[in-house]
C-alpha positions in Angstrom: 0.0 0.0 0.0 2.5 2.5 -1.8 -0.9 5.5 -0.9 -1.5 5.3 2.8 -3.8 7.8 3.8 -3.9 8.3 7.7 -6.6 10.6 8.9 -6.0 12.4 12.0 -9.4 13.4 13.9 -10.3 15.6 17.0 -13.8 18.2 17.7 -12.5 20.8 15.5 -9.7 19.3 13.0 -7.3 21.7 14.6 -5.6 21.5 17.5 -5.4 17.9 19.3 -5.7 16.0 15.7 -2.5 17.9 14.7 -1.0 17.2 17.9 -1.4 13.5 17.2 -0.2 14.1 14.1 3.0 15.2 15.3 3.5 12.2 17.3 2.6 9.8 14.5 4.9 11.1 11.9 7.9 10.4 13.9 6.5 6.9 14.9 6.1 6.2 11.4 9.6 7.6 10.9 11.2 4.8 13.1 9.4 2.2 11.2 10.2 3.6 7.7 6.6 4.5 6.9 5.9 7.2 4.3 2.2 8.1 4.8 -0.1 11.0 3.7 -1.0 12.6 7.0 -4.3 14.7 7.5 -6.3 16.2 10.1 -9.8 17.0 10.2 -12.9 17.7 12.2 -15.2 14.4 13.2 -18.1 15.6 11.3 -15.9 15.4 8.0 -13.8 12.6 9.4 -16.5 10.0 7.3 -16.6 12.0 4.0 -12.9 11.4 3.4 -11.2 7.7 2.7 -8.5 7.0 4.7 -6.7 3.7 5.2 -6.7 4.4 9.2 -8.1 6.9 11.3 -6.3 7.7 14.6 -8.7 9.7 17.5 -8.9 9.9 20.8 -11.3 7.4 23.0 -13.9 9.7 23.6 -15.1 9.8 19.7 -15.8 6.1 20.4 -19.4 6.7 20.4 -19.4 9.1 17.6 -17.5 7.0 15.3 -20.2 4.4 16.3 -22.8 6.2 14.6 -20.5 6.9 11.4 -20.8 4.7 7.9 -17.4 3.8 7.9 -15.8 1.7 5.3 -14.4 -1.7 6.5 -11.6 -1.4 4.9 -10.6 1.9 7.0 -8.7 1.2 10.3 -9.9 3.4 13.4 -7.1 4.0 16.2 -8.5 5.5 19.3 -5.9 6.5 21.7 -6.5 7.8 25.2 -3.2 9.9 25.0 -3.2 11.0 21.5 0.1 12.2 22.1 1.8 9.3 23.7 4.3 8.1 20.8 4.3 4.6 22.7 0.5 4.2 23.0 0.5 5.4 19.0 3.3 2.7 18.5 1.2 0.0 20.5 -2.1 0.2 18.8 -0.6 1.8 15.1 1.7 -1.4 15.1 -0.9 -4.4 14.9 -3.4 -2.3 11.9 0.0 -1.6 9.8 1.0 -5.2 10.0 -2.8 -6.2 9.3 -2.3 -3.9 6.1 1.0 -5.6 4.8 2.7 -2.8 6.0 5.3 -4.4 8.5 
């Protein structure tokens, strides 16, 4: 998957989703991963395609109610800027995607 697309998602698009951002690009760094990052608001977050969706916990419920595709990969962290909780659950999808 040469076009990953990770969407980053928080109440506005702004502030926490770039934050999370941040931390994912140097996770994906260590592992080699060249991504097309993006940040949005939730209520745009199921318009857009993205292979994986990183969020924090609390859009749980939100997401829920969302027509996601199966194919996209949602990541809900509780610290979306904890590089080792993005490396723990960001791990397991890109190896599920062929990426590791």
């Amino acid at each position: 998957m040469s076009n990953l697309k990770i969407l980053f998602v928080c109440g506005a698009g702004l502030g926490s989703s770039f934050a999370a951002q941040m931390a994912t690009e140097d996770v994906l760094k260590t592992k080699g991963i060249e991504a097309k990052l993006d940040h949005t608001d939730i209520s745009s977050a199921a318009a857009m395609n993205a292979d994986i969706i990183i969020t924090a916990e609390n859009f749980r419920p939100q997401f829920a109610k969302f027509n996601i595709s199966e194919q996209t990969s949602i990541v809900y962290l509780k610290n979306i800027v904890s590089k080792a909780e993005i490396d723990e659950k960001l791990t397991p999808v890109l190896q599920q995607k062929g990426l590791l």
